[in-house]
N, C-alpha and C positions, 0 to 999 in steps of 0.2 A: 673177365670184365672187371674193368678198376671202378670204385665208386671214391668218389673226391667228399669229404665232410668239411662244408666252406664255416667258418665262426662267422656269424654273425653280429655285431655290435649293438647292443641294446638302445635303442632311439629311448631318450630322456622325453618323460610325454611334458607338451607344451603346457603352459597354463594359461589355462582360459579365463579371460575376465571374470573377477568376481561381482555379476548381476543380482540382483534384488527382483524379488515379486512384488507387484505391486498388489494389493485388494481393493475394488471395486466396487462400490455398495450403492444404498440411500437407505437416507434417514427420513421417516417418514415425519410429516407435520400434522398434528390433530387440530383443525384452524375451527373448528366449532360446529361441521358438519361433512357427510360422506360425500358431498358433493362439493366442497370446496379443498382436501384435502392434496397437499401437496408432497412433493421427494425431493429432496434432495442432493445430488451427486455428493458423496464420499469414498477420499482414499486416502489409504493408508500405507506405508512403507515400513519394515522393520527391518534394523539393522542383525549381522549377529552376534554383538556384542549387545548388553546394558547399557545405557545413557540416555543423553538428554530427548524429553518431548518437545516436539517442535509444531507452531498450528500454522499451516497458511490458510488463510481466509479469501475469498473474494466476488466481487461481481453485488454486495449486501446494496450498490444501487446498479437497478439491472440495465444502465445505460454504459454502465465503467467495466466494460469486457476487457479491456487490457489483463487486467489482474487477472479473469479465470484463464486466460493462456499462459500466461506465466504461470503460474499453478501448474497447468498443463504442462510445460516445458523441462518443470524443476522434478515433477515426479517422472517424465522422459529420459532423464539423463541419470535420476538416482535410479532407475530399474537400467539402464545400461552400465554405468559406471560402478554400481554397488552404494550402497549404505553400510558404513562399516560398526555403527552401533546407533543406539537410540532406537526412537521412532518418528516419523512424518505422518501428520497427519493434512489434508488437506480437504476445505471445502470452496469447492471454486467456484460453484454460484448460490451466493445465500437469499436468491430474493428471485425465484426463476418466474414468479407474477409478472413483476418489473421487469425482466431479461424479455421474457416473451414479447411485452407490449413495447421495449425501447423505452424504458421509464425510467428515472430516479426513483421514483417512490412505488409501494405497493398499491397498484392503480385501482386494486377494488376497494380501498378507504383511504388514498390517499396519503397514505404514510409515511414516513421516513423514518426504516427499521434501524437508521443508524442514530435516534435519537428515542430507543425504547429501550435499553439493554437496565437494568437484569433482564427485563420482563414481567409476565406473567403468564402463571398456567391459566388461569379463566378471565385474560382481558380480552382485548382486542385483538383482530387478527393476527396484526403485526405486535403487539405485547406474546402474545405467541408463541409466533417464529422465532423472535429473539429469545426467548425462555427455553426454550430448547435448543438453539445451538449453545447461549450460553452456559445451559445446564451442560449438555454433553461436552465441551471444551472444558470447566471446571472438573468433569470428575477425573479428568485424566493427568491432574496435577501439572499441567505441562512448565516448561521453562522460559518460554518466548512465545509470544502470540505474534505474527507479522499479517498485518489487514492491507489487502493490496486494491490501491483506488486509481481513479484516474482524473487529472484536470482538465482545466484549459486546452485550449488544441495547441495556443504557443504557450509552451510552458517547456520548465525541465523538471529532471526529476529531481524528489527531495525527501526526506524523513522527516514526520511528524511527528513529535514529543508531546504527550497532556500534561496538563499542570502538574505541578510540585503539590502529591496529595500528602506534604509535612512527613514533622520527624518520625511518626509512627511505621511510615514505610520508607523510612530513604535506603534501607536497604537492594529495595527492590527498584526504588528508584533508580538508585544509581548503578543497578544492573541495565535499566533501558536506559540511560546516556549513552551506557558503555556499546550495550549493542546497536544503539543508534547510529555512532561513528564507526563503528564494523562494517556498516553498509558498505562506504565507500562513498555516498553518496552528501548532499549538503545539510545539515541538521537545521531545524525551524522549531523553537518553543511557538508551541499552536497559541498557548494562553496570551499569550500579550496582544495587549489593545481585544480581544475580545469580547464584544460588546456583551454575549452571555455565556460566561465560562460556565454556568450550570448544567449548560446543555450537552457542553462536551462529558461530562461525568455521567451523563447518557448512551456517547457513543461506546463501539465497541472496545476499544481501545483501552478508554478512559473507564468504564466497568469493571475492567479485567483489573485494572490499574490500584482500582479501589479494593477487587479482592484479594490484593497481594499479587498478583501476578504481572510479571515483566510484557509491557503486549507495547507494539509502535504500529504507527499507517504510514504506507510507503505510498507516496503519489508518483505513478508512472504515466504520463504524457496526456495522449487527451483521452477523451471522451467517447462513445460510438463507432470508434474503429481501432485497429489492432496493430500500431507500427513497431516494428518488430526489433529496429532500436532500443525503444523502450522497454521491450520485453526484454530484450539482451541485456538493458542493464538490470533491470529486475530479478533475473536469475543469476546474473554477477553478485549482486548485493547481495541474495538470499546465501548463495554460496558460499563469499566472503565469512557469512556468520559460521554456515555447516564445518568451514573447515578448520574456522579458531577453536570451534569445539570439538573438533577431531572426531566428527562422523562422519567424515566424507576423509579422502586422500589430501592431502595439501597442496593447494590450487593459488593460481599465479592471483596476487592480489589486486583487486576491483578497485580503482579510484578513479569515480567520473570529476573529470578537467573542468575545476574553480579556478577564477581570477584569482590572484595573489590576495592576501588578505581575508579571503573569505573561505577557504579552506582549514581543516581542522577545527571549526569554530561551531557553537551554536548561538545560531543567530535567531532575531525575533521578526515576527509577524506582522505584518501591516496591511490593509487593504488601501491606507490614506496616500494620497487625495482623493476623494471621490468627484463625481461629476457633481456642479452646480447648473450647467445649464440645459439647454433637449435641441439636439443636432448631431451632425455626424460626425464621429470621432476619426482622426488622423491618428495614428499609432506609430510614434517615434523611439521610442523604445521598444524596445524585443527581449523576451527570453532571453538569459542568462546575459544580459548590459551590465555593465556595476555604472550607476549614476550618482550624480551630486547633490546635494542640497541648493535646489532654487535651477537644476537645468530641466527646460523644457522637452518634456516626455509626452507630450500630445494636445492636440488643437480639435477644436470643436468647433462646427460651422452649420452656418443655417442654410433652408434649403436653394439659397439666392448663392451660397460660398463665401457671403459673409464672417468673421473670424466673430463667433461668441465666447469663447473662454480659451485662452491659453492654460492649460495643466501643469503646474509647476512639480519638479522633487520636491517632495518635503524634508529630507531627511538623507546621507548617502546609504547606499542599498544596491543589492543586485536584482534584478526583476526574475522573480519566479516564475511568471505567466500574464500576460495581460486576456482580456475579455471575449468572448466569441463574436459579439456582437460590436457592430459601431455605431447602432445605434446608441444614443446616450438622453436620460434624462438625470435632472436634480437628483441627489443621492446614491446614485450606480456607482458600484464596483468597478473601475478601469484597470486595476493592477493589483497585481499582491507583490509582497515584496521581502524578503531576510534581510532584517541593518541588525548591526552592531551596536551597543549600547556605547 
C-alpha cells in the first residue's frame, strides 16, 4: 500500500477589520429629589493608541433629535470601522425631560439648559443637570467639544463659532476656527448683531469656551424629526475632524456645496429684517439662496390677500434657514442669514 504525503501551502490568515468596543452607561442626575431623578445615556469609545478626547453632545433641547442619531451614527461606524487612538465620548440626550415631552426646554421649570452652563450643584433643576454634564466633560480634559443641534426645518447646515472670549484664550480660540472649517460645512460667528451676547456665555459651547476648552455647535437641519441627510452630513463633518487628527483611517474629505463666495469664509449672523406687520408670510427665498441687498425675500398679506409689507434684503447674504411658521407679527424672526463683512 502506497501512502502519498500531499504539502500543503500555508493560507496567510486574512485580517480582520480593526473594530472598537463601544461602552454603554448612564450618568445619573441628583435633580434635588428621589423622585425626580434622572440618567442619562453615555458612551464611550477608546482607541488603541493615546490621543486626542473628543465630546459629542446632543438632543440638550429635547425637541432637536437629529443630533442624538448622529451620535448614534458616529459611534456605529467607530465600533465598525475602529478607533485608531484617542477617546470618544458621547452624550446623545442631555435633557431626556424635554426629549420625552417633545420640548425645547425642561418642561417641569421651564428651562432652557442651554442657557445654565457652568451650573450648579444646589440650584435649580436645570442649574443641575448642566453641572453635572459640564463637571464630567471638564474633568476629562478633552480637546474638541462638538454640541449637535437642530434648526429650522428649511434650513442648511452650519457651524457655530462663540464670541471672541480675547487675548487670554486666543489660543484655544483659534483652535475652534480651525476646527470649525474642518467641518466641511459653512462657518457663522454666532456673536454678531446679537442682541445678548451674555447669554451665549451661558450656552454649552460658550462655557467650555470660557474654560479654555475648544467646543463649536453644529446646526444640522430641522427640528422634531430625523432626515437622514442631515445626519449624513453631520457625521461627515464629525469625521472630517477624526481624521485630520489621525484617530480614525483617512477618509475622503466632507465639503457640503456653497455658492461661490461664501465658501472657506466665516461669515456673520443676522436675523434682520424682521417682520413689521401680522399676516401671512410668502417665503421667497429658501435655504441656501445667496441674495442682494434691497431684493425681495418675502411678502406679507392680510387675511383679504391684501399686500401689507414687502420684506426687503438687507444686506447680500445666503439664507441659513427661514421660519416654521407663516404666520407673522411685528418683530418676528423670518430668516437668519451668514453676510460677509
Amino acid at each position: 500500500m502506497c501512502y502519498y504525503i500531499v504539502a500543503m501551502k500555508k493560507r496567510r490568515p486574512t485580517k480582520k477589520p480593526v473594530k472598537s468596543e463601544v461602552d454603554y452607561s448612564f450618568l445619573t442626575l441628583l435633580t434635588g429629589s428621589d423622585l425626580s431623578s434622572q440618567r442619562l445615556p453615555f458612551m464611550k469609545v477608546e482607541g488603541k493608541e493615546n490621543g486626542p478626547t473628543i465630546w459629542l453632545t446632543g438632543c440638550i433641547h429635547g425637541d432637536e433629535v437629529g443630533g442624538m442619531v448622529t451620535i448614534q451614527e458616529v459611534f456605529k461606524k467607530l465600533k465598525s470601522q475602529g478607533l485608531l487612538s484617542g477617546t470618544v465620548y458621547g452624550l446623545p440626550v442631555m435633557n431626556p425631560i424635554g426629549f420625552e415631552n417633545i420640548s425645547r426646554h425642561l418642561t417641569a421649570t421651564s428651562e432652557d439648559i442651554n442657557r445654565l452652563f457652568p451650573g450648579r450643584t444646589n440650584g435649580t433643576m436645570g442649574e443641575r443637570i448642566a453641572e453635572r454634564i459640564f463637571s464630567t466633560i471638564i474633568t476629562t480634559k478633552p480637546d474638541l467639544v462638538l454640541d449637535l443641534h437642530n434648526d429650522w426645518i428649511n434650513s442648511i447646515p452650519y457651524t457655530l463659532i462663540d464670541p471672541n472670549p480675547g487675548i487670554k484664550l486666543k489660543k484655544t480660540y483659534d483652535a475652534v476656527k480651525n476646527f470649525a472649517h474642518q467641518t466641511g460645512l459653512i462657518v457663522i460667528n454666532e456673536a454678531e448683531e446679537n442682541e445678548d451676547k451674555d447669554e451665549l456665555l451661558k450656552t454649552l459651547s460658550g462655557s467650555l469656551l470660557q474654560a479654555n476648552v475648544p467646543a463649536l455647535t453644529l446646526e444640522l437641519g430641522p427640528s422634531y424629526i430625523v432626515e437622514d441627510k442631515f445626519v449624513d452630513y453631520g457625521v461627515s463633518a464629525i469625521f472630517n475632524i477624526l481624521s485630520d487628527l489621525k484617530m480614525i483611517k483617512p477618509t475622503e474629505i466632507f465639503d457640503y456645496p456653497l455658492p461661490k463666495g461664501f465658501d472657506d469664509k466665516t461669515l456673520h449672523y443676522t436675523h434682520q429684517p424682521r417682520a413689521s406687520k401680522s399676516g401671512v408670510v410668502r417665503f421667497l427665498a429658501k435655504a441656501g439662496d445667496v441674495v442682494k441687498t434691497d431684493d425681495v425675500i418675502a411678502i406679507i398679506y392680510n387675511s383679504f390677500g391684501k399686500k401689507q409689507e414687502t420684506v426687503r434684503a438687507t444686506r447680500d447674504a445666503i439664507v441659513l434657514g427661514h421660519a416654521d411658521s407663516s404666520v407673522a407679527h411685528p418683530g418676528m424672526e423670518l430668516y437668519a442669514f451668514g453676510y460677509k463683512e
